[in-house]
C-alpha positions as CSV (number, residue, x, y, z in Angstrom):
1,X,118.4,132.5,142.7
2,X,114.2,131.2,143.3
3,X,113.6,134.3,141.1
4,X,115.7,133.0,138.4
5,X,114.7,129.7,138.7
6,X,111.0,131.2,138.9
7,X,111.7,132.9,135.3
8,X,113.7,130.1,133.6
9,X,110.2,128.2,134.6
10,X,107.6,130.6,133.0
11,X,110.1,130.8,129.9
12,X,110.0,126.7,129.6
13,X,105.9,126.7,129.8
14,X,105.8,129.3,127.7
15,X,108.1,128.0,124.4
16,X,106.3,124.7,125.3
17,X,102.6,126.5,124.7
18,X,103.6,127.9,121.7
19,X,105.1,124.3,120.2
20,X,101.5,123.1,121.3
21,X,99.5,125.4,119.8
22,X,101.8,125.8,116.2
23,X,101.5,121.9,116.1
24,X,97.9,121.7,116.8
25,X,97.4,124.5,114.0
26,X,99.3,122.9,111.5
27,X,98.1,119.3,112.1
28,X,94.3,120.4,111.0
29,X,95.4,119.7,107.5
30,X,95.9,116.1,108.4
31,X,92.5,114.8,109.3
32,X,91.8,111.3,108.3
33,X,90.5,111.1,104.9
34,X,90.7,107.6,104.7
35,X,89.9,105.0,101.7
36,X,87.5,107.8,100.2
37,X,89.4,109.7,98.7
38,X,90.8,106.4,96.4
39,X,87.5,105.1,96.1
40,X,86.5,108.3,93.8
41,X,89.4,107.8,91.6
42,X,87.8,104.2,90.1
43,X,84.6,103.5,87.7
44,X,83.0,100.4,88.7
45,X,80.9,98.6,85.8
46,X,78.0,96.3,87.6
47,X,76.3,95.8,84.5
48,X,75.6,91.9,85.0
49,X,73.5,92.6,88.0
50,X,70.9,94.3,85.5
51,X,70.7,91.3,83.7
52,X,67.1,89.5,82.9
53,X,68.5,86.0,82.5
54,X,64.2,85.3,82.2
55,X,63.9,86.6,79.2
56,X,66.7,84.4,77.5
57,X,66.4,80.9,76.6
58,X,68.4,77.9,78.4
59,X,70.2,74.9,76.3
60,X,71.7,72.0,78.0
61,X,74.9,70.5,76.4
62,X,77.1,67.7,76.8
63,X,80.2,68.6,75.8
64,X,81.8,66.1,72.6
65,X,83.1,68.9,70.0
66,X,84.0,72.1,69.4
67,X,81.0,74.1,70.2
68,X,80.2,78.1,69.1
69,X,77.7,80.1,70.8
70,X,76.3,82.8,68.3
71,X,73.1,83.3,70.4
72,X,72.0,85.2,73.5
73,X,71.1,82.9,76.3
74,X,72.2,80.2,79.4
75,X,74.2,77.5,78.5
76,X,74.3,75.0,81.0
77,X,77.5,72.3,79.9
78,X,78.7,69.2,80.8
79,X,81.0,66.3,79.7
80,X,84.7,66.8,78.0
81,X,86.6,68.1,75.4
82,X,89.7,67.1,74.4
83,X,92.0,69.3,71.7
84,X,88.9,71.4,71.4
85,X,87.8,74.6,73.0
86,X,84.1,76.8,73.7
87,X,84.2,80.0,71.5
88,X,81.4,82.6,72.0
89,X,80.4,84.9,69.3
90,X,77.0,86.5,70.1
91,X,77.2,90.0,68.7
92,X,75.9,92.3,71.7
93,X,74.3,89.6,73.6
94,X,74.3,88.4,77.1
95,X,75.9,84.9,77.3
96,X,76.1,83.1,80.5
97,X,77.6,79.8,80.7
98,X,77.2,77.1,83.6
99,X,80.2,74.6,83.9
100,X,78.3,71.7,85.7
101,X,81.8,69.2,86.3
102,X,83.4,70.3,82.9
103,X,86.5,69.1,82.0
104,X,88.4,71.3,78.8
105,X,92.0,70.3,77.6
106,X,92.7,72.3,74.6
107,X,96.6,72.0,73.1
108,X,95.9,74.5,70.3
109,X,94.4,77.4,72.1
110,X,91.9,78.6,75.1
111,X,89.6,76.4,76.5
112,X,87.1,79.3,76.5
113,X,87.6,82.4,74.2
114,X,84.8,85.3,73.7
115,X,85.0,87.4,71.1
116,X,81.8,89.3,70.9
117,X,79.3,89.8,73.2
118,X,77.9,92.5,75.6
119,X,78.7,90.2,79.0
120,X,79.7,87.1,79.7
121,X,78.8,85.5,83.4
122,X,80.7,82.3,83.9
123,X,78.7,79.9,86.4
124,X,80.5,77.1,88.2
125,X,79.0,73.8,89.7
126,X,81.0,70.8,91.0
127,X,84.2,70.3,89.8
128,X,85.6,72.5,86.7
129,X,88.8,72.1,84.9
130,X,90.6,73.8,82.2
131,X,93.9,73.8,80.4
132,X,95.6,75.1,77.5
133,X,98.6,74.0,75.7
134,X,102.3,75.5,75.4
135,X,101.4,77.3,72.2
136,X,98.3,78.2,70.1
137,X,97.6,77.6,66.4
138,X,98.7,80.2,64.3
139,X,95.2,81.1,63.2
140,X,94.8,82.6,66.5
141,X,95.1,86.4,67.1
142,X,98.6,87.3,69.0
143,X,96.0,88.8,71.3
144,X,94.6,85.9,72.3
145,X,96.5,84.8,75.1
146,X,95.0,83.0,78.3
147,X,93.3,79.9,79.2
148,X,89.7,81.6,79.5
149,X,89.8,84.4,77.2
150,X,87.2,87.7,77.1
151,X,86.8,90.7,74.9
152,X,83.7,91.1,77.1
153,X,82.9,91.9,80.4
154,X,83.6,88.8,82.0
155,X,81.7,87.7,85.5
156,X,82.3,84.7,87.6
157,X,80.2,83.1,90.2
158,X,78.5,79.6,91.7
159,X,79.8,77.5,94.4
160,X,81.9,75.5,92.6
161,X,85.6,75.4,91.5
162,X,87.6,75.7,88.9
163,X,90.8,74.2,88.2
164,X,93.2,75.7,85.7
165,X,96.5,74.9,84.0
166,X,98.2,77.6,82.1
167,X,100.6,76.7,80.3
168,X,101.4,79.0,77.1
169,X,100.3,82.4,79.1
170,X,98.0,83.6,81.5
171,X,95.2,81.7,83.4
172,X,92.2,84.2,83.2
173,X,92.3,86.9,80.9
174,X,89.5,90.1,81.0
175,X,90.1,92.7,78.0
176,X,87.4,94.6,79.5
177,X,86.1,94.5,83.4
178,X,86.5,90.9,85.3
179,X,84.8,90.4,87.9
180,X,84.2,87.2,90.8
181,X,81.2,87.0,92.7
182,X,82.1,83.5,94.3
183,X,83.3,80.2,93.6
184,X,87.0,78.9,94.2
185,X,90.0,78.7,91.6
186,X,93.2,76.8,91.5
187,X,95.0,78.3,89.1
188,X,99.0,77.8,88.0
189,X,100.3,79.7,85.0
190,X,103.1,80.5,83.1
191,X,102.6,84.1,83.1
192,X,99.9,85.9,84.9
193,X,97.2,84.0,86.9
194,X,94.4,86.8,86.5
195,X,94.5,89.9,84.0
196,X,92.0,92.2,83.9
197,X,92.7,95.2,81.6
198,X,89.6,97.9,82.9
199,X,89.6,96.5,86.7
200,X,89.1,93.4,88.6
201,X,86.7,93.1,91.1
202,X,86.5,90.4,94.0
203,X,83.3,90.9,96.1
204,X,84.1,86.9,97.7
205,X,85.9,83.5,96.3
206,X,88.8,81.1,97.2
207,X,91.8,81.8,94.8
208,X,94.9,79.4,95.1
209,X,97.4,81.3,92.4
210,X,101.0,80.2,91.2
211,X,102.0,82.4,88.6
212,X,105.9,82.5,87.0
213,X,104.8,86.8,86.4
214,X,101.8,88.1,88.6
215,X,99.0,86.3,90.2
216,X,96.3,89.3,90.1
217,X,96.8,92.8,87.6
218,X,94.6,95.4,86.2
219,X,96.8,96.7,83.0
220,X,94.6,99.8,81.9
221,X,96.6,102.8,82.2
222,X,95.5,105.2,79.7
223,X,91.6,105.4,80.6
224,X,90.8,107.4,83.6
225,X,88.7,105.9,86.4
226,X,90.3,101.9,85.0
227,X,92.7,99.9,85.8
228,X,92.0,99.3,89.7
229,X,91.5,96.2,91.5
230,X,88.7,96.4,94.0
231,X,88.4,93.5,96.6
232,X,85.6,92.9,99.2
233,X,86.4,89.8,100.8
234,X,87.5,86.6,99.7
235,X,90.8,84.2,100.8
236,X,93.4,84.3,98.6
237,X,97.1,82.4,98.5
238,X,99.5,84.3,96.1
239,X,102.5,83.0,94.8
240,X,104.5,84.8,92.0
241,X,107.8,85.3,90.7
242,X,106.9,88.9,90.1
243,X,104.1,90.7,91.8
244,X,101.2,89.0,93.8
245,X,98.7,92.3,93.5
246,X,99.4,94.4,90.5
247,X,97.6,97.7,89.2
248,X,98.4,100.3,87.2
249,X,95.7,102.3,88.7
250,X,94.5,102.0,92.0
251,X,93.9,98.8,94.6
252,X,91.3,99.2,97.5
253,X,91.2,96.4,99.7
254,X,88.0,96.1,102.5
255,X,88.6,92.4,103.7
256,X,89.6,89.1,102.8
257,X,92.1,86.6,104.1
258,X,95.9,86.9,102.3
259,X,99.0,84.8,102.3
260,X,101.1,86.1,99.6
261,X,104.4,85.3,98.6
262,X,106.5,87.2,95.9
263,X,110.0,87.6,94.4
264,X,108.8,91.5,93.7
265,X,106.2,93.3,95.2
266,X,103.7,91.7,97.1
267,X,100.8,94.7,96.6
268,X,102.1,97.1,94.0
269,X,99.9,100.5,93.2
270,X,100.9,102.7,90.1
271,X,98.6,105.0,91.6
272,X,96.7,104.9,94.9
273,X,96.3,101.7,97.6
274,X,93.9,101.6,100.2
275,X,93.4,98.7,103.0
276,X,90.3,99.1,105.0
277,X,90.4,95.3,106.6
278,X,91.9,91.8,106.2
279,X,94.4,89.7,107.6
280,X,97.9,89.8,105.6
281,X,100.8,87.1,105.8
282,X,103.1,88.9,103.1
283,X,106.8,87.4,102.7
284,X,108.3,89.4,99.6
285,X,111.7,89.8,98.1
286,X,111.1,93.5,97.4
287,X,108.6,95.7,99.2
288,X,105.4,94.3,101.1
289,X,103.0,97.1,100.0
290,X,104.0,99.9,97.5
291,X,102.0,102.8,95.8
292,X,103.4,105.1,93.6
293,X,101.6,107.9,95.1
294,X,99.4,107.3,97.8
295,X,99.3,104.1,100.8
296,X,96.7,104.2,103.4
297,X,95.9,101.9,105.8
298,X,92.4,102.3,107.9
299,X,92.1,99.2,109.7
300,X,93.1,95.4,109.2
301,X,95.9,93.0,110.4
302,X,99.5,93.6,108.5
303,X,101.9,91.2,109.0
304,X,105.4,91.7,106.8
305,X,107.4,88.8,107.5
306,X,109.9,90.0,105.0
307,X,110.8,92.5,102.4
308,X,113.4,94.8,101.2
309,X,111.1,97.9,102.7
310,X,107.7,96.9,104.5
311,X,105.8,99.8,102.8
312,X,106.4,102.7,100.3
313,X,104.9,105.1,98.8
314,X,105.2,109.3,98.6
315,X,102.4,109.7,101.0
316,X,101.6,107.1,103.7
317,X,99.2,107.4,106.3
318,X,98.1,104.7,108.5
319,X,94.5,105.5,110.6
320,X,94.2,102.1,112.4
321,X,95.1,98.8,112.4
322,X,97.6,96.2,113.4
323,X,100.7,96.7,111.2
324,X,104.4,94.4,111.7
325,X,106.8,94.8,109.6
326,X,110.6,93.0,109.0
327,X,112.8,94.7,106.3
328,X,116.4,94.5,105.5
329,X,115.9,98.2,104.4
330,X,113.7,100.9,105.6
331,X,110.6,99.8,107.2
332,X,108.0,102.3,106.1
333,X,109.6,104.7,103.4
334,X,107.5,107.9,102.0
335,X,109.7,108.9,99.5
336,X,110.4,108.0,96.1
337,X,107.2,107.8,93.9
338,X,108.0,105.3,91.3
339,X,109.2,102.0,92.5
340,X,113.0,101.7,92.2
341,X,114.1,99.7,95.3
342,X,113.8,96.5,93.0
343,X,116.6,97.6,91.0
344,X,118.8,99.8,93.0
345,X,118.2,98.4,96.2
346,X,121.1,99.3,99.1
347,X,120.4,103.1,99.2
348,X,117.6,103.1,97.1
349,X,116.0,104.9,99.2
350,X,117.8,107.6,99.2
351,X,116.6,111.3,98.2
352,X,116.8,114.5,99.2
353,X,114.1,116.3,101.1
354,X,111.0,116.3,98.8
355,X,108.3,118.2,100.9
356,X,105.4,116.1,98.3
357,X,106.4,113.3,100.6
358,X,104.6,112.7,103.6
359,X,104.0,110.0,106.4
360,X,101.8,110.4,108.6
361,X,100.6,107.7,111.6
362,X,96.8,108.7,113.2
363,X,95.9,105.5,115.2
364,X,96.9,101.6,115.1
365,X,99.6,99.6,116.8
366,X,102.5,99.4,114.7
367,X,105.6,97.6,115.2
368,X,108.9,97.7,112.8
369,X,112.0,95.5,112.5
370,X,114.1,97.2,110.0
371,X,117.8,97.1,109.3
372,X,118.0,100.1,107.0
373,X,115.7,103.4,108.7
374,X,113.0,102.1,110.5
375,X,110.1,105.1,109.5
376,X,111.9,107.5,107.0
377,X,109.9,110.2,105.2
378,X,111.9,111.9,102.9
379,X,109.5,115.1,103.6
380,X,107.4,115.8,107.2
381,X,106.7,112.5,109.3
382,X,103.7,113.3,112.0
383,X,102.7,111.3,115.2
384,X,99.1,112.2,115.5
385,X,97.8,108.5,117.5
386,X,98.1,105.4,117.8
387,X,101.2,103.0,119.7
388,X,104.6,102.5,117.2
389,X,107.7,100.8,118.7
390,X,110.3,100.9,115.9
391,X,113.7,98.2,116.1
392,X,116.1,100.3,113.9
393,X,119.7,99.7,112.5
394,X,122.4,98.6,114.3
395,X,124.5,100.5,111.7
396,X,125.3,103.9,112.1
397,X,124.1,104.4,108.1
398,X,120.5,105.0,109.2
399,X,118.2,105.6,111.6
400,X,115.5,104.3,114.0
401,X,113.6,107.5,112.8
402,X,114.7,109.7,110.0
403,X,113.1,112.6,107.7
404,X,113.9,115.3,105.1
405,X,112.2,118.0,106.6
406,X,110.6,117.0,109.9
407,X,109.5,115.0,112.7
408,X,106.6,116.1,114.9
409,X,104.7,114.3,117.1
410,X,101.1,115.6,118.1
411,X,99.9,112.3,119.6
412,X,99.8,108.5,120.5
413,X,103.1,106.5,121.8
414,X,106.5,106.3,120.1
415,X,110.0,103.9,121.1
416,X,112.3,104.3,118.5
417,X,115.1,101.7,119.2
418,X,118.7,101.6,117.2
419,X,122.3,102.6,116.1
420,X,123.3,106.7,117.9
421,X,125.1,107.2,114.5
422,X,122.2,108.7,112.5
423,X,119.6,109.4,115.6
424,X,116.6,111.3,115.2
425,X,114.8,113.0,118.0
426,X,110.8,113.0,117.4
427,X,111.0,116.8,117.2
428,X,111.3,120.4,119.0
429,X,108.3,121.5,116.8
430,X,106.3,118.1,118.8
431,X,103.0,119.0,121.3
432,X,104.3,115.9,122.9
433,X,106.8,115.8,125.7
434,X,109.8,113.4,124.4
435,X,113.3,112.4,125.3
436,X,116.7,111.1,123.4
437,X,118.5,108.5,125.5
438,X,122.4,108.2,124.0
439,X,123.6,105.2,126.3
440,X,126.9,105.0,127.5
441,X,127.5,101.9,125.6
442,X,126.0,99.5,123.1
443,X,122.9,97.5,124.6
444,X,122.8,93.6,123.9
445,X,119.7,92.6,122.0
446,X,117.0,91.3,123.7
447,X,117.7,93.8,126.5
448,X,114.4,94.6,128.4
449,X,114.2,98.5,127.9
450,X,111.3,99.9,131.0
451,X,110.8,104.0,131.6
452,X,108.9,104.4,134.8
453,X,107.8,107.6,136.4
454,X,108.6,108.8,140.1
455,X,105.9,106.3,141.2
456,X,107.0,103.2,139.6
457,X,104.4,103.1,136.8
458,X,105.3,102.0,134.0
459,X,105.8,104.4,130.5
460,X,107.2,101.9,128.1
461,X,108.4,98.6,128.3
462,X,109.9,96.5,125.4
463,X,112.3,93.9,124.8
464,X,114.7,95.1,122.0
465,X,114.8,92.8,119.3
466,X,118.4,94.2,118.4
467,X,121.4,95.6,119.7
468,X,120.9,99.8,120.3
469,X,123.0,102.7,121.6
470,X,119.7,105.3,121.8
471,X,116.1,105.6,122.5
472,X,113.8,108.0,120.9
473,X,110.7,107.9,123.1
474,X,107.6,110.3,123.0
475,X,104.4,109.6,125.2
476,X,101.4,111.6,126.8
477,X,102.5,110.1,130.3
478,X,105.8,112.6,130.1
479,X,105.0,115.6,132.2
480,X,107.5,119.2,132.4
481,X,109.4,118.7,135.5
482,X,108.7,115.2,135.9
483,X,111.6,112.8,137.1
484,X,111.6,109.6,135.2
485,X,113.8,106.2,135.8
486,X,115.4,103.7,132.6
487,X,116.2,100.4,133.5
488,X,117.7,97.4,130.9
489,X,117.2,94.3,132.2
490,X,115.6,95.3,135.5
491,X,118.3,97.4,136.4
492,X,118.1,100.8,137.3
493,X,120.4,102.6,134.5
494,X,119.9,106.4,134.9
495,X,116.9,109.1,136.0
496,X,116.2,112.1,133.8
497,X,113.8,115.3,134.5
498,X,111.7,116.9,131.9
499,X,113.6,119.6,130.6
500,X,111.3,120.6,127.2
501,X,109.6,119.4,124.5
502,X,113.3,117.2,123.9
503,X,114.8,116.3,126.7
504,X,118.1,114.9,126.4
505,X,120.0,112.4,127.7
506,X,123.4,111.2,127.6
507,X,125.6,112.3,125.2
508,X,125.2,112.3,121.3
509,X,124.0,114.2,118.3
510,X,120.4,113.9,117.3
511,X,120.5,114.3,113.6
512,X,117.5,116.1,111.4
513,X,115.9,119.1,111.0
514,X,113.8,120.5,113.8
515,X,111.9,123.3,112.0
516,X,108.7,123.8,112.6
517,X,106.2,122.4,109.8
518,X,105.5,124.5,107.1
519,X,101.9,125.5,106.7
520,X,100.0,125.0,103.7
């Protein structure tokens, strides 16, 4: 009997070595790439930081009429126009204009339009504000179609502010790059707040947007290396009927201060999104971040108050930061590509296993409140770092955890709270010791789950946010052999050993495949 004990032993270390080493060769693929890879994909025009504003000539002008600018040169306004508008026509010129206190109202068309030039730089001191009225004279191109208007590259800077009332389309309209260097805008529209067709690039500011369509897009989708939004820093409060962030190439995000809230997405990538920093307040009626193809998240505070799913996009990987999300469907989905859930919704989500898709989580401290699956990759979903504690369904539709092709866990923490009925173990192909707890009977919410070892320390300790029948629960502090003790509510609920890679406990079916990852 020791001799077979002995055996069944060396068997146990031995498939466990094996798991370690597969997982360890087949995670090498998944190094952290982070925001570099997006940053390649965009061409960024900083053409107004060559310009020689010396060499052109300055003219001061109170504003009374109409007024045309058909030379190069600095043209620093003041006073009011009423029913009239500032139209730039300069040829290939540099034109910069300084709004010192100007005050615009035109109820025929923009208050500033520019049809030719090679830049235009928009400076603002004191007090600026702008309007339009609820439809243009007919003498103005259908084209023409926002409060400040630019065929040109159009740059914005100076410490002052700018008020502005859309109120036939958009507030801010760029038909080539549009860029902010500073200042601070108020801006309410009845379409889009900013449009920028090449890019739009924030390196600081203050933006206050209420938009009826989307506060912030970049519309180019047809040259390559355009229409991305790039923003450095700045504080921004977004609210739209339809997106708050909106580009039909890619968004990279390195800081900045957001409170955004949306009827549609509240960040929404055709292509690739990327958040290096920032503090996020995001309440949105469809998904909090999306990407078409690729989301990843190197660092920054992410806070999802609501959604229909927290993030998606067909490959997600999060390197570091502090993520919370609340969703009434899945809390981070890869799976899907193209953005569908705003239509669909209740099982849009749904797909069969695509092995394109892919979620992976290196590092950060994430925490997810979902009522559909609370991390669902419709292809491989890796554990490589970092602390996750999931509160899944309390329906027996989804799962706490759930993938097409995988789960394996290589690193970090995982608690993986919800409903037995589609339970997900975090994987027999895992380096990482794990169990699946199937209780006896339903937990109350609020129940204080704890996991101690043999000498009272603690493993994990939450506070469920929901009612649960299983735990999925993976950390480095499981040993082989080890005896470990679950309590709810302080009180001591049942002990469990070691047994494998999986151990479990209590009695259930863990749904999911359990291959091992395929290698590429």
């Amino acid at each position: 009997m020791h001799k077979s004990n002995q055996w069944q032993n060396i068997t146990v270390i031995t498939m466990v070595l094996i798991v370690v080493v597969l997982s360890v060769i087949v995670n090498i693929q998944y190094k952290k790439e982070g925001l570099s890879k997006i940053a390649e994909t965009i061409d960024i025009d900083n053409g107004d930081q060559d310009i020689n504003w010396g060499r052109y000539p300055t003219y001061d002008i109170t504003l009374e009429e109409s007024f045309n600018v058909v030379h190069p040169g600095t043209y620093h306004l003041a006073g009011v126009l009423q029913d009239a508008g500032i139209s730039i026509n300069a040829g290939g010129g540099e034109v910069r204009l300084i709004l010192d206190n100007v005050t615009i109202n035109n109820s025929n068309g923009p208050a500033i339009a520019c049809y030719s030039a090679e830049n235009l730089v928009i400076e603002l001191v004191g007090e600026n504000s702008l309007s339009d009225g609820p439809a243009y004279a007919s003498d103005y191109d259908e084209d023409v179609n926002g409060v400040i208007y630019s065929k040109a590259d159009l740059t914005f800077n100076g410490d002052g502010s700018l008020a502005l009332q859309a109120n036939f389309q958009d507030g801010i309209v760029g038909k080539d790059d549009l860029k902010f260097i500073s200042g601070s805008y108020n801006i309410v529209s009845v379409d889009d707040g900013i449009r920028g067709k090449d890019s739009v690039y924030i390196l600081d500011g203050s933006f206050i947007i209420d938009a009826t369509s989307d506060a912030i897009k970049a519309t180019n989708d047809t040259t390559t290396g355009k229409g991305f939004i790039l923003i450095e820093n700045g504080n921004f409060d977004l609210t739209a009927s339809g997106k708050g962030l909106k580009s039909t190439s890619s968004i990279l995000i390195y800081g900045g201060n957001y409170t955004i809230n949306t009827k549609d997405d509240a960040i929404h990538s055709d292509s690739y999104l990327g958040i290096k920093d920032g503090q996020f307040n995001i309440n949105s009626g469809d998904d909090g971040l999306h990407a078409n193809k690729e989301l990843t998240v190197d660092g920054g505070e992410i806070n999802v108050v609501m959604s229909y799913e927290g993030m998606e996009a067909q490959v997600v990987t999060i390197n570091d930061g502090r993520v919370n999300l609340v969703s009434q469907d899945d809390g981070i989905n890869a799976g899907g590509g193209a953005d569908s859930s705003a239509t669909m919704h209740q099982g849009a989500g749904v797909f069969d296993a695509d092995e394109n898709c892919q979620l992976t989580i290196n590092g950060g401290e994430i925490a997810v409140n979902a009522s559909g699956d609370g991390i669902d990759s419709n292809g491989w979903l890796y554990f490589n770092g970092g602390t996750v504690v999931v509160d899944g369904p309390t329906n027996n539709g989804n799962g706490a955890l759930d993938s097409g092709m995988g789960i394996v866990m290589n690193g970090g923490e995982v608690l993986a709270v919800g409903a037995s009925g589609m339970a997900s173990t975090l994987g027999m192909a895992s380096s990482i010791f794990n169990v699946s707890i199937y209780t006896t009977s339903t937990q109350a919410a609020n129940t204080r789950i704890v996991i101690k070892d043999s000498s009272g320390k603690e493993v994990f300790s939450h506070q469920a946010k929901k009612s649960f029948d299983h735990i999925a629960a993976g950390s480095p502090m499981f040993e082989l052999g080890e005896t470990y003790t679950i309590y709810f509510d302080d009180i001591n609920y049942q002990n469990f050993t070691i047994s494998g890679i999986t151990t479990k406990v209590g009695v259930g079916v863990s749904n999911g495949p359990q291959s091992s990852p395929r290698r590429r």
